[in-house]
NUFIRO-924233 format. One record per atom (N, C-alpha, C, O): residue in three letters; x, y, z. Coordinates in steps of 0.2 Angstrom, whole numbers, plus 5000, padded with zeros to 4 digits. Example, Ala and Ser with C-alpha at 12.3 -4.5 7.8 and 13.67 -1.06 7.14 Angstrom:
<atoms>
Ala506649725039
Ala506249785039
Ala506649845039
Ala507149835042
Ser506449895035
Ser506849955036
Ser506450005039
Ser506750065040
</atoms>
This chain:
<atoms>
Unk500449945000
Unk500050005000
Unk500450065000
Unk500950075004
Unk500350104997
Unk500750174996
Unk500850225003
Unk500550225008
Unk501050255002
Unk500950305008
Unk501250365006
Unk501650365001
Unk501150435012
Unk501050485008
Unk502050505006
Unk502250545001
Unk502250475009
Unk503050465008
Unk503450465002
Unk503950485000
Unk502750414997
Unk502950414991
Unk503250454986
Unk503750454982
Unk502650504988
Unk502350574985
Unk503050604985
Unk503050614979
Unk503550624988
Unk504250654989
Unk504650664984
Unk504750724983
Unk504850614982
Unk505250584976
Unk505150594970
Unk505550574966
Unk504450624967
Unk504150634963
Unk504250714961
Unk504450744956
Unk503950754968
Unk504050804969
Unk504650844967
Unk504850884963
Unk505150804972
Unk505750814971
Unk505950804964
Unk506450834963
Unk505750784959
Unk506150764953
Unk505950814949
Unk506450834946
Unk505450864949
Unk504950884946
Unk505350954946
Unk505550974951
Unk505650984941
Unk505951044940
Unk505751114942
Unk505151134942
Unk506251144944
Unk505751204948
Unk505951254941
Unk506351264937
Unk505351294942
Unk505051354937
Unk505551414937
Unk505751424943
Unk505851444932
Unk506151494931
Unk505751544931
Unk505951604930
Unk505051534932
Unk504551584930
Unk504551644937
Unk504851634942
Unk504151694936
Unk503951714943
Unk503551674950
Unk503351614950
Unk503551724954
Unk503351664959
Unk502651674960
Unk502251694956
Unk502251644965
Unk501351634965
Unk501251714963
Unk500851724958
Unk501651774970
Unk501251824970
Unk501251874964
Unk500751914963
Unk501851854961
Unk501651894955
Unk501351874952
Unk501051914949
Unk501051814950
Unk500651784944
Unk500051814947
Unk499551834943
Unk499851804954
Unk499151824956
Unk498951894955
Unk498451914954
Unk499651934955
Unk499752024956
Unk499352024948
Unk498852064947
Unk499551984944
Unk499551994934
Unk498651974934
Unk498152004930
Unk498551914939
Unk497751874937
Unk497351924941
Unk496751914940
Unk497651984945
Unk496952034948
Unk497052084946
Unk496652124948
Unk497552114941
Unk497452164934
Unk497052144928
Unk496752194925
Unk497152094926
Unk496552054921
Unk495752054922
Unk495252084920
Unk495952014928
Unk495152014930
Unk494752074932
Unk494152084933
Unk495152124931
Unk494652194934
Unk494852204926
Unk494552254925
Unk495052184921
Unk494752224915
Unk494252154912
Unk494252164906
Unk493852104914
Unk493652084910
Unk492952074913
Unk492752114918
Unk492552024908
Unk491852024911
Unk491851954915
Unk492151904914
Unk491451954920
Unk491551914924
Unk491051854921
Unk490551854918
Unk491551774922
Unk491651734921
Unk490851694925
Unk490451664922
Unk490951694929
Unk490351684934
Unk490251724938
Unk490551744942
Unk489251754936
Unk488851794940
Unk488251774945
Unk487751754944
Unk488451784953
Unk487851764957
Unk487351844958
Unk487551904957
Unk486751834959
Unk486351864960
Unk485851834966
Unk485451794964
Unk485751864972
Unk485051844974
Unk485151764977
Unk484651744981
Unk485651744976
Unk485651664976
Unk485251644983
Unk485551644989
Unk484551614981
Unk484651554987
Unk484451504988
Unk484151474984
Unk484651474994
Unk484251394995
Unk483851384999
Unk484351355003
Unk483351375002
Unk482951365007
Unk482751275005
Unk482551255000
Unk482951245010
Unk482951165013
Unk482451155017
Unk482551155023
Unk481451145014
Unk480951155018
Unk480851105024
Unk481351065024
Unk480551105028
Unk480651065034
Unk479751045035
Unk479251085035
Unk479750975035
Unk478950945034
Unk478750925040
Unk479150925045
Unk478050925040
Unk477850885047
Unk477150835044
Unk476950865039
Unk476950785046
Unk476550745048
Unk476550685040
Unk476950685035
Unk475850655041
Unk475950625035
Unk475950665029
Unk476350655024
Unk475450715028
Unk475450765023
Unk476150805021
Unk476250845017
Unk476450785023
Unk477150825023
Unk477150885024
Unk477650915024
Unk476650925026
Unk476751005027
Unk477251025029
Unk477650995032
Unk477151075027
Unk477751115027
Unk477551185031
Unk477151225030
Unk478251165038
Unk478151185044
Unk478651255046
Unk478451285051
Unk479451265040
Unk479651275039
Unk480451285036
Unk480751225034
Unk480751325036
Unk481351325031
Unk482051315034
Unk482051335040
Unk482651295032
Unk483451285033
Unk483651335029
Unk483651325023
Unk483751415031
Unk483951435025
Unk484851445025
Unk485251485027
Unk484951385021
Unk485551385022
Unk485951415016
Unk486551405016
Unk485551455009
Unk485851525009
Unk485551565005
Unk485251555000
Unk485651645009
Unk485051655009
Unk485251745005
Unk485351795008
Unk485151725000
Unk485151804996
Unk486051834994
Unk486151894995
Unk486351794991
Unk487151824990
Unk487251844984
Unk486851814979
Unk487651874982
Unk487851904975
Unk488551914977
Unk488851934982
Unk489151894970
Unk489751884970
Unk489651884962
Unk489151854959
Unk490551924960
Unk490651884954
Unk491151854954
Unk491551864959
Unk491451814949
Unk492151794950
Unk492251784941
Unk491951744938
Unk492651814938
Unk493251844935
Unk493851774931
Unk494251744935
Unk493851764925
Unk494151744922
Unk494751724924
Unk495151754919
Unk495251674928
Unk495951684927
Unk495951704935
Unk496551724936
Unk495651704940
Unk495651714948
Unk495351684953
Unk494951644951
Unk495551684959
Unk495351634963
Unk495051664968
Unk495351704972
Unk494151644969
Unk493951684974
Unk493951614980
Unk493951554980
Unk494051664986
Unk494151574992
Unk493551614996
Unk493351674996
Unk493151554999
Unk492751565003
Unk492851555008
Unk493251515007
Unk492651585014
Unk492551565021
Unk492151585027
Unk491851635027
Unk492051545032
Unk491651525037
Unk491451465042
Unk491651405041
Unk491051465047
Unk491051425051
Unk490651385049
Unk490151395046
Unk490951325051
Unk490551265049
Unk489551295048
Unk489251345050
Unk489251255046
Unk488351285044
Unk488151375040
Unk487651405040
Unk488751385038
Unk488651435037
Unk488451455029
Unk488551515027
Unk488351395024
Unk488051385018
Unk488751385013
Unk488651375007
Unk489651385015
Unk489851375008
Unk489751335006
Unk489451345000
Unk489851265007
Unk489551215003
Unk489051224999
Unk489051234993
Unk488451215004
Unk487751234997
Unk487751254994
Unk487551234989
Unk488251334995
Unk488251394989
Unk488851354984
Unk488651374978
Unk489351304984
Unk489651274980
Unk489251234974
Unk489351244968
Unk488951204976
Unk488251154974
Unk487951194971
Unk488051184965
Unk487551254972
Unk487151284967
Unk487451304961
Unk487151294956
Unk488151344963
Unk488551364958
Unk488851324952
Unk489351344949
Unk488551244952
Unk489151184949
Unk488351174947
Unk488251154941
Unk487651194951
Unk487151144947
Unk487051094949
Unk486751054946
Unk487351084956
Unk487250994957
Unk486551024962
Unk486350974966
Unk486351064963
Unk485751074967
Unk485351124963
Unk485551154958
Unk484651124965
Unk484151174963
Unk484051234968
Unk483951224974
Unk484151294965
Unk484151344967
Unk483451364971
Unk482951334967
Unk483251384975
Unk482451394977
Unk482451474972
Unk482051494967
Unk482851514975
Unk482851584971
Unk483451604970
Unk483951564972
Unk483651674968
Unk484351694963
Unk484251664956
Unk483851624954
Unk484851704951
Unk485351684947
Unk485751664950
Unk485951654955
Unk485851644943
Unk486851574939
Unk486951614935
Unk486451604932
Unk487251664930
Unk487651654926
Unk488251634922
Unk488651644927
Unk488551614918
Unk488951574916
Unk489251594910
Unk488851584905
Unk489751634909
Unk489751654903
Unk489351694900
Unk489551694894
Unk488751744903
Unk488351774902
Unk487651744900
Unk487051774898
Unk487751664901
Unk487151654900
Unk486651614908
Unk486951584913
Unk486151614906
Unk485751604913
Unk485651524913
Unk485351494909
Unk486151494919
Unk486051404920
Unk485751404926
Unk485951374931
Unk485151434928
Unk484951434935
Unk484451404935
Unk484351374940
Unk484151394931
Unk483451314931
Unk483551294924
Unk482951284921
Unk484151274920
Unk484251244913
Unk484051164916
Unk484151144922
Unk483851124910
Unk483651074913
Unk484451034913
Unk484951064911
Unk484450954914
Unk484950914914
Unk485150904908
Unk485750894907
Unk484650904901
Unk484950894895
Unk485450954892
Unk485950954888
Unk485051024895
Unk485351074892
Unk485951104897
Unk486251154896
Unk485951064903
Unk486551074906
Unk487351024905
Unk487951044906
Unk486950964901
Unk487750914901
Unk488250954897
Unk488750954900
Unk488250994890
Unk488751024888
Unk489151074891
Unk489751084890
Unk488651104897
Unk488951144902
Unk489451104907
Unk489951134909
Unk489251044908
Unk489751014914
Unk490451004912
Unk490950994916
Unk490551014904
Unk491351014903
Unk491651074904
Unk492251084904
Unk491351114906
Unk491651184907
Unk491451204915
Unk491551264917
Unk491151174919
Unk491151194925
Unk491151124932
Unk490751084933
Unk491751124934
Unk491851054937
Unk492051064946
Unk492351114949
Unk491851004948
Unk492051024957
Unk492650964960
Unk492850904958
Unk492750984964
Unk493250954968
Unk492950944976
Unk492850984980
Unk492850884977
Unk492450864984
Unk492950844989
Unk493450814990
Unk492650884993
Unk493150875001
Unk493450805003
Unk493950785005
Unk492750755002
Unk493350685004
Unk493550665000
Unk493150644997
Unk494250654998
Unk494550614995
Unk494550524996
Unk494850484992
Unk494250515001
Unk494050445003
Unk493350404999
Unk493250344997
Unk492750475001
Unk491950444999
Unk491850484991
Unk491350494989
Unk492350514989
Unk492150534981
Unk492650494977
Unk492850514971
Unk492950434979
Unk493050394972
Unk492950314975
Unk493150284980
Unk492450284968
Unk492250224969
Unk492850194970
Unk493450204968
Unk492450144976
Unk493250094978
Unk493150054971
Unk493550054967
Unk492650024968
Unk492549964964
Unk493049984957
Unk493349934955
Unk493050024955
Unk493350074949
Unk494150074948
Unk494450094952
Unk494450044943
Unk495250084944
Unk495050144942
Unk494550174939
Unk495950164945
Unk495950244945
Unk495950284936
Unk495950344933
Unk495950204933
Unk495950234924
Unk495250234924
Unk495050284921
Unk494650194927
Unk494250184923
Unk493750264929
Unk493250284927
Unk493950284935
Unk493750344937
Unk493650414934
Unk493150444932
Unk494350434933
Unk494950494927
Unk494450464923
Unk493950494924
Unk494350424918
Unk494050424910
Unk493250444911
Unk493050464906
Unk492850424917
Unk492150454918
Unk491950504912
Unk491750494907
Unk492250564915
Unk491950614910
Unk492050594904
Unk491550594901
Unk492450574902
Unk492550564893
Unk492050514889
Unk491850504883
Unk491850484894
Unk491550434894
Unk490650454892
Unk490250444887
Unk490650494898
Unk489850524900
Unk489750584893
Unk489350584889
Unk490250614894
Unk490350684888
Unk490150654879
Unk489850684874
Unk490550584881
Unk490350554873
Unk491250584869
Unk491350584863
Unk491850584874
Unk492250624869
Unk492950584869
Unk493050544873
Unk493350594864
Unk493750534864
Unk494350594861
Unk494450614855
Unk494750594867
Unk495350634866
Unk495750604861
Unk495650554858
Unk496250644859
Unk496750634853
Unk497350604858
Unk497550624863
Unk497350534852
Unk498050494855
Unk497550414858
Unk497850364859
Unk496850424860
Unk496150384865
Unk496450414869
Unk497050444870
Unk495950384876
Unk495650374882
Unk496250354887
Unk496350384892
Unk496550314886
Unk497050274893
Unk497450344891
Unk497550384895
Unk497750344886
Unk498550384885
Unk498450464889
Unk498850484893
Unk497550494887
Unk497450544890
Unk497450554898
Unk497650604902
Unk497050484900
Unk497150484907
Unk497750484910
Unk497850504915
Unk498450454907
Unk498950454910
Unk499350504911
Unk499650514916
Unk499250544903
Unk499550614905
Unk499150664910
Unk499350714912
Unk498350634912
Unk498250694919
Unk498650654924
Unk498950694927
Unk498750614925
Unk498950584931
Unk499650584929
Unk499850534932
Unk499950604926
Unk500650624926
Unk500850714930
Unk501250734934
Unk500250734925
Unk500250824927
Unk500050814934
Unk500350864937
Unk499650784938
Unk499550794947
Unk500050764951
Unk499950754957
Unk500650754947
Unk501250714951
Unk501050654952
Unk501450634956
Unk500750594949
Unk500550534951
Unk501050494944
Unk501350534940
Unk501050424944
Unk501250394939
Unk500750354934
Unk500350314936
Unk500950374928
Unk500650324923
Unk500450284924
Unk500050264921
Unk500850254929
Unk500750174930
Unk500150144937
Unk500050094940
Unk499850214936
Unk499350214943
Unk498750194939
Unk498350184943
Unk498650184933
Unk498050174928
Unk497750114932
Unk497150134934
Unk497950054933
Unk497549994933
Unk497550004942
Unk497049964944
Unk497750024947
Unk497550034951
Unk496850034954
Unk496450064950
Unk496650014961
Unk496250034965
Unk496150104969
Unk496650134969
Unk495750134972
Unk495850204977
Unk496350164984
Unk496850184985
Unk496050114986
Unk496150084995
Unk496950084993
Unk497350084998
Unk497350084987
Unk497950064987
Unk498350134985
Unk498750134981
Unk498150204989
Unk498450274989
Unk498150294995
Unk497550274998
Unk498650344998
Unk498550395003
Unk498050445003
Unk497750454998
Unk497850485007
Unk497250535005
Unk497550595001
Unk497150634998
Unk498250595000
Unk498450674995
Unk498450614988
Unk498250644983
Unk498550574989
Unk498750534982
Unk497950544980
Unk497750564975
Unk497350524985
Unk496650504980
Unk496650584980
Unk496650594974
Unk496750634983
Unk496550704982
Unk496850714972
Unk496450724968
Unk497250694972
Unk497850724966
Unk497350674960
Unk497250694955
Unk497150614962
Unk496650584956
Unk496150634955
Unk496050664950
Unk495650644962
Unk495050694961
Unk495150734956
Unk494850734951
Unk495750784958
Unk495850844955
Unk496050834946
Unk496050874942
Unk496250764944
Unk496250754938
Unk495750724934
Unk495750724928
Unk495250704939
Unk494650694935
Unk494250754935
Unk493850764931
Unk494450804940
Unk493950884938
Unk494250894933
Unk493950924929
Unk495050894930
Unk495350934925
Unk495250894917
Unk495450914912
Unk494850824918
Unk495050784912
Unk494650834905
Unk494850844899
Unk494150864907
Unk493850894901
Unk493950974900
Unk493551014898
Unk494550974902
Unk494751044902
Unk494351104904
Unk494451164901
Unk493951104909
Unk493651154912
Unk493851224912
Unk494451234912
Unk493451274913
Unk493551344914
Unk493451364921
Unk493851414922
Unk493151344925
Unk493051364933
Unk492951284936
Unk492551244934
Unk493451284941
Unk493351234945
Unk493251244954
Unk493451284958
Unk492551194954
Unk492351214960
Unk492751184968
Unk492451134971
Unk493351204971
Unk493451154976
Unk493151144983
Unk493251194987
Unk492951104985
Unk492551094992
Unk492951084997
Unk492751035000
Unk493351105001
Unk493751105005
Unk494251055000
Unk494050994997
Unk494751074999
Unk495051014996
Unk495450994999
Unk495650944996
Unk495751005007
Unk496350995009
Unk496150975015
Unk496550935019
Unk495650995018
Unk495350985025
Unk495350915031
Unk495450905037
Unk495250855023
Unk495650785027
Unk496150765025
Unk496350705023
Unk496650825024
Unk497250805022
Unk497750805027
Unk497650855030
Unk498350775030
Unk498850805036
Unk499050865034
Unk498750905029
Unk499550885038
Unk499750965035
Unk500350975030
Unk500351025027
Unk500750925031
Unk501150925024
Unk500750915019
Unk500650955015
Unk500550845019
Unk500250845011
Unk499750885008
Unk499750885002
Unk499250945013
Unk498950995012
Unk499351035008
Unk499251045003
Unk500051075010
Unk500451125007
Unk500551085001
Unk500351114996
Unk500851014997
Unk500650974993
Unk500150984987
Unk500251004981
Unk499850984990
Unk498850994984
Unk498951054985
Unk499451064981
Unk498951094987
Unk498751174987
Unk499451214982
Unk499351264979
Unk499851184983
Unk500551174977
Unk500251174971
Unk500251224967
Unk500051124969
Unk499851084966
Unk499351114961
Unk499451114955
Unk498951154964
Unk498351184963
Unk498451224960
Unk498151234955
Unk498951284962
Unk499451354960
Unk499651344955
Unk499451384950
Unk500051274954
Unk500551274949
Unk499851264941
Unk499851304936
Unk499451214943
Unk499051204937
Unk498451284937
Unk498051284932
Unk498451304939
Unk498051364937
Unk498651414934
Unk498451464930
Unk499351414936
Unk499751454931
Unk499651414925
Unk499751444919
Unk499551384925
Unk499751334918
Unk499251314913
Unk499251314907
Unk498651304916
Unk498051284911
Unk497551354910
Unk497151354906
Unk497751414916
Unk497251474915
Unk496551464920
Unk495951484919
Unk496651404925
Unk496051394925
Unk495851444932
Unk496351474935
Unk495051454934
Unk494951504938
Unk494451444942
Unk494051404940
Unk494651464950
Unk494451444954
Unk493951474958
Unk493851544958
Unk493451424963
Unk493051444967
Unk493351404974
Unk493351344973
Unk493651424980
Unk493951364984
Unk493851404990
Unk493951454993
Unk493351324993
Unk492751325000
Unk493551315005
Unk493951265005
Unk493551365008
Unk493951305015
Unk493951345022
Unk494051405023
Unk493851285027
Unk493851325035
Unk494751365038
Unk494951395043
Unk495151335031
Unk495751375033
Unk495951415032
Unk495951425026
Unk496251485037
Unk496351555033
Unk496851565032
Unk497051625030
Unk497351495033
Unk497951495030
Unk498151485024
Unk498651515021
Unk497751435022
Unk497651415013
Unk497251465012
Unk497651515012
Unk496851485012
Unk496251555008
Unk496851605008
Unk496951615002
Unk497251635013
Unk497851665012
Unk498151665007
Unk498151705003
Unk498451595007
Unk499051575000
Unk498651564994
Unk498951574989
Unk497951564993
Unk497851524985
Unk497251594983
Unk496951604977
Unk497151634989
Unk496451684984
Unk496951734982
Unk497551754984
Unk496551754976
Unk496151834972
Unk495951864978
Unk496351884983
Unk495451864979
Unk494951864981
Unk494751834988
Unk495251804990
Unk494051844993
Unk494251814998
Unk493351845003
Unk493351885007
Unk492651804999
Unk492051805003
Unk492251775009
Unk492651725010
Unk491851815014
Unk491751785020
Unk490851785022
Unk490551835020
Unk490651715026
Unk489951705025
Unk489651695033
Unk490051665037
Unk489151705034
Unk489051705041
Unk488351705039
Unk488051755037
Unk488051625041
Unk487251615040
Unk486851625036
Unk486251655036
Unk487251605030
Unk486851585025
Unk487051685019
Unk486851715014
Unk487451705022
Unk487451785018
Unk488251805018
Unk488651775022
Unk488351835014
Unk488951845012
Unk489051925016
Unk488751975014
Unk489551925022
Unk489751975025
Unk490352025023
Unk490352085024
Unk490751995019
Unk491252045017
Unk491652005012
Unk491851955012
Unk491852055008
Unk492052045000
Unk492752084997
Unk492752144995
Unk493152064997
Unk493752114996
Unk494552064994
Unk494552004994
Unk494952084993
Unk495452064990
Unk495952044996
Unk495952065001
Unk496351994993
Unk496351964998
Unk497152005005
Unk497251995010
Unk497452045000
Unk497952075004
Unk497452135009
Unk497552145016
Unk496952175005
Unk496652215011
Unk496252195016
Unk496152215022
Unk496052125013
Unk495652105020
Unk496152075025
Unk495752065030
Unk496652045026
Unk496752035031
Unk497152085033
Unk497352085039
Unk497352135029
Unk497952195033
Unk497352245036
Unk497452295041
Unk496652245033
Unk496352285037
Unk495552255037
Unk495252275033
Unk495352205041
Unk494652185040
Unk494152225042
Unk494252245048
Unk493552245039
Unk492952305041
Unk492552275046
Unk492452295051
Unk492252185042
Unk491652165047
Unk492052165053
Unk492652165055
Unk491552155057
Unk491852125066
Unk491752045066
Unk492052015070
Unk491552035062
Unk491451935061
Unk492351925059
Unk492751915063
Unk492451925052
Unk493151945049
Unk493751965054
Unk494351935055
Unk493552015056
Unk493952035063
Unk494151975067
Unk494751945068
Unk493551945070
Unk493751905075
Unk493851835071
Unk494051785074
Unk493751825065
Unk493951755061
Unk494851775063
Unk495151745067
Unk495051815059
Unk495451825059
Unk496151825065
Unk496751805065
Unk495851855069
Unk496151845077
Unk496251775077
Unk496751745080
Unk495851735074
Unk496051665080
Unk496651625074
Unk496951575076
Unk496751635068
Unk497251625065
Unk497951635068
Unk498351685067
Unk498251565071
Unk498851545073
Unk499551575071
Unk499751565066
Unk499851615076
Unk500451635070
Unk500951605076
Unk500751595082
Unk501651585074
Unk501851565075
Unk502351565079
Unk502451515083
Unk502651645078
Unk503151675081
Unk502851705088
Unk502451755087
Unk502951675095
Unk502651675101
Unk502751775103
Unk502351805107
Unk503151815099
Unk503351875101
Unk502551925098
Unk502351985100
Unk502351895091
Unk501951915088
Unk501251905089
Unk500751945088
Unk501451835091
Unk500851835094
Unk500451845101
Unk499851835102
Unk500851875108
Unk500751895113
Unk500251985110
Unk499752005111
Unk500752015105
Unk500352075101
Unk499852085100
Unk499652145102
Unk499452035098
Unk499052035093
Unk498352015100
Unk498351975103
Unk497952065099
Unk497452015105
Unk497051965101
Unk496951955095
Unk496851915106
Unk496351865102
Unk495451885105
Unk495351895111
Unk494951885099
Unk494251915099
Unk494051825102
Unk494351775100
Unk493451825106
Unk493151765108
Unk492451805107
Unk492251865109
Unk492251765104
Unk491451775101
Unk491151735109
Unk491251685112
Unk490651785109
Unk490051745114
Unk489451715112
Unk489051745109
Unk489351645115
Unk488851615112
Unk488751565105
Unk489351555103
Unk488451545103
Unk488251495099
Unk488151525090
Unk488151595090
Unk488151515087
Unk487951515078
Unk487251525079
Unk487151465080
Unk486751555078
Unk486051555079
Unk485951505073
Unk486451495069
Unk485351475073
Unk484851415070
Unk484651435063
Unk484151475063
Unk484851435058
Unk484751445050
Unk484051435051
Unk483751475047
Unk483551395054
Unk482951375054
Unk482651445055
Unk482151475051
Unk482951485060
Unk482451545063
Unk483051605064
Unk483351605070
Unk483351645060
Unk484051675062
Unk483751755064
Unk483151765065
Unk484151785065
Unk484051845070
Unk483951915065
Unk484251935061
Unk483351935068
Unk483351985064
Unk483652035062
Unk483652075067
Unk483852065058
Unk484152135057
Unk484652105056
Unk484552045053
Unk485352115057
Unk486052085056
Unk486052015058
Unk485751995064
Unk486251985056
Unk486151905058
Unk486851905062
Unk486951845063
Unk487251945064
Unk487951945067
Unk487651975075
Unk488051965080
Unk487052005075
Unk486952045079
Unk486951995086
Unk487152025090
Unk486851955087
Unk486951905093
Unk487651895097
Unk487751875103
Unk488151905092
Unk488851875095
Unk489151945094
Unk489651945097
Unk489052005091
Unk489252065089
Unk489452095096
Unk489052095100
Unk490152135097
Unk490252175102
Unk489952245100
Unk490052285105
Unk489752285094
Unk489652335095
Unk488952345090
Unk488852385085
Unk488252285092
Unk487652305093
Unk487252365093
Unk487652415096
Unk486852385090
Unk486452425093
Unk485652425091
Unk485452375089
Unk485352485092
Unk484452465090
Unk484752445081
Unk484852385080
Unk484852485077
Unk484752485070
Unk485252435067
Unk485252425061
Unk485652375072
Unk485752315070
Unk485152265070
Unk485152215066
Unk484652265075
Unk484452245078
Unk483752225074
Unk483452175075
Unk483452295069
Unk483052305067
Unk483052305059
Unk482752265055
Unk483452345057
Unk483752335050
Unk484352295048
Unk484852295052
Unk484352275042
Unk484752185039
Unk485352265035
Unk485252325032
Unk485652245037
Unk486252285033
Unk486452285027
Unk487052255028
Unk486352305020
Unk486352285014
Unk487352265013
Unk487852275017
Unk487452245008
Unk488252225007
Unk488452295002
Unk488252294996
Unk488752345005
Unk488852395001
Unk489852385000
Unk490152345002
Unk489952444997
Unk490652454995
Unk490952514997
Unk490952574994
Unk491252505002
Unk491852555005
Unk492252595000
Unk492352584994
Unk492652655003
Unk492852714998
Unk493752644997
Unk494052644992
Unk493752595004
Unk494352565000
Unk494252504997
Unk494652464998
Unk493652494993
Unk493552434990
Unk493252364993
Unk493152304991
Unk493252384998
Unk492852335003
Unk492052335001
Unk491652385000
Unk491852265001
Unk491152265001
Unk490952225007
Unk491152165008
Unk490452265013
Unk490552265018
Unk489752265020
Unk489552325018
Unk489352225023
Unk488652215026
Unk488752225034
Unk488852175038
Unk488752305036
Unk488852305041
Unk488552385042
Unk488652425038
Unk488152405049
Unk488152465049
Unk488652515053
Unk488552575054
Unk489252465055
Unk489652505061
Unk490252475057
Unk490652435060
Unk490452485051
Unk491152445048
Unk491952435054
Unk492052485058
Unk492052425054
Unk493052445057
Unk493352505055
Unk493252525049
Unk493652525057
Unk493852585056
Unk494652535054
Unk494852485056
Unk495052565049
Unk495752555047
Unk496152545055
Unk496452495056
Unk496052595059
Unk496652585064
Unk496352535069
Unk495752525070
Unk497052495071
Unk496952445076
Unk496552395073
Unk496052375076
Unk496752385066
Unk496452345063
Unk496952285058
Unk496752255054
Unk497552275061
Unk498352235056
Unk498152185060
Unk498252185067
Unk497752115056
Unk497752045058
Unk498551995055
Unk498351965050
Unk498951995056
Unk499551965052
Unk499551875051
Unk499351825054
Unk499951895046
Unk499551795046
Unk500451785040
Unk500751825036
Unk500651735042
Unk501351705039
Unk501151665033
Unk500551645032
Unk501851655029
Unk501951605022
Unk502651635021
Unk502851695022
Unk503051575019
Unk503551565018
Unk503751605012
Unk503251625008
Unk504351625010
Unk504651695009
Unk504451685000
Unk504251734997
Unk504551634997
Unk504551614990
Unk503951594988
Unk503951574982
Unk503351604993
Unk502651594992
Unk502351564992
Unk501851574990
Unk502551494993
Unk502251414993
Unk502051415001
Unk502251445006
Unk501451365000
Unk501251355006
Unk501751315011
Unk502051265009
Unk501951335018
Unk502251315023
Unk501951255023
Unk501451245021
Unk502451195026
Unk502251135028
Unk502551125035
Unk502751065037
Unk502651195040
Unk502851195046
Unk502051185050
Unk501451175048
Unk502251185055
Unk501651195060
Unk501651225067
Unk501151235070
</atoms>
């Protein structure tokens, strides 16, 4: 059985780029993206999951697990999402791939509207819009080799690459660092970065334009996480692709966004790039996300106070009126309490759902990464 030890020697062999390093390629992908038209448009999006009672199924009530967001994302960029567990990225993942039915909002895609396209008029679209699911364990058939996985899409699509099918799948499983020779293989006989690195070649087998990731790294250790998230970098320099990427870490969201929504019960609280938002966060949610981001250096971190939120995540079933933050918020007041705070756009580019923003000062959350821009595999 393989282990993750493998993966090294592979790695290692792998010639390093004479090119620039992530941050400039990101500085070039968030000059482009502000001159183009966005790639994908949400609007209004939501999802309400009804809640039944008796034999009649009535309907008793809703889960709104997301409830009214709007975002674009930009050609060639990576927007990363975050928040606390139940707070709708996932769902909001799903609608935007289509593997779920919107209750209300848009989808755009390309400028056209996939918000209630039926499945036949969606399969052409599934080659151009693809996800990546958080377990690398429960999203590949054990029954399946890893050729007969990878080859799915081409399969389903009807499409029969140049050169056929095996040759193509070898070369994605060449390009994620794996070997050729991994074709006739089972899943149970790889590690979790190694099934991660298949996943990711089966989202990439039909050359996709936006790929959706679900936590990608989250059951991964933490070397092999800086690994995939490497990995990740290097093929969006390379194939142009533009990312959507769910994760509860604000260390990876760090190293791999553009971009960088933050979600709190089902609504999108603050929107901005990803150097502003952590050198100055507006929300007070943001704020204290960020406080609890681990730094390393014991001298920096005595600095820095740490925010402790009071109380629980209110019930998506029945959320709090006016600001849905207003429960855990330290600086409340009536007109949180009464009015929902629209997502408007600060004079510094910040798009902020709050009616008492952060002021710039007393606001330097600092967060590390290794000097050459690659995800650290320290701890």
């Amino acid at each position: 059985m393989n282990t993750e030890k493998a993966e090294e020697p592979e790695k290692a062999e792998k010639p390093a780029k004479p090119a620039a390093t992530p941050e400039v390629g990101r500085a070039e992908r968030s000059g482009r993206a502000a001159q183009d038209e966005p790639l994908l448009r949400v609007r209004g999006l939501v999802r309400h999951f009804p809640i039944t009672k008796g034999l009649l199924k009535r309907k008793v009530g809703a889960v709104q697990a997301v409830d009214g967001i709007d975002f674009d994302v930009f050609p060639g960029e990576t927007l990363g999402v975050v928040g606390e567990s139940g707070c709708g990225k996932s769902t909001m993942g799903r609608l935007i791939t289509r593997l779920d039915e919107p209750t209300g909002g848009s989808v755009e895609f390309e400028g056209q509207d996939i918000t209630h396209l039926s499945p036949g008029r969606l399969r052409p679209l599934r080659r151009d819009i693809q996800m990546i699911f958080q377990d690398p364990y429960g999203s590949l058939n054990p029954r399946h080799t890893i050729g007969g996985i990878v080859s799915t899409p081409f399969r389903l699509q009807g499409v029969e690459p140049e050169g056929g099918v095996k040759k193509e799948v070898q070369r994605l499983l060449e390009l994620v660092g794996l070997s050729p020779e991994h074709y006739n293989r089972y899943p149970h006989e790889f590690s979790g970065g190694q099934r991660q690195r298949i996943g990711i070649a089966r989202a990439l087998a039909l050359k996709p334009k936006l790929v959706v990731a679900d936590e990608p790294v989250s059951a991964l250790d933490v070397s092999i996480q800086a690994q995939v998230v490497n990995l990740m970098d290097d093929l969006q320099e390379e194939l142009g692709l533009t990312y959507v990427i769910i994760a509860h870490d604000l260390s990876v969201i760090r190293h791999v966004s553009d971009r960088i929504a933050v979600m709190y019960l089902g609504k999108i609280v603050e929107l901005a790039d990803r150097d502003s938002l952590y050198a100055s966060p507006r929300h007070p949610y943001t704020k204290a996300l960020l406080s609890a981001v681990p730094v390393p250096d014991p001298k920096r971190r005595t600095q820095r106070g740490r925010i402790l939120l009071k109380g629980d995540v209110p019930s998506p079933i029945n959320p709090p009126s006016g600001c849905r933050f207003r429960t855990r918020c330290w600086k409340v007041t009536e007109e949180c309490i009464t009015t929902e705070p629209p997502l408007i756009q600060l004079r510094t580019g910040h798009q902020v759902a709050c009616h008492h923003p952060e002021d710039e000062s007393d606001n330097s959350v600092e967060a590390t990464e290794s000097s050459d821009g690659k995800a650290s595999t320290g701890q």
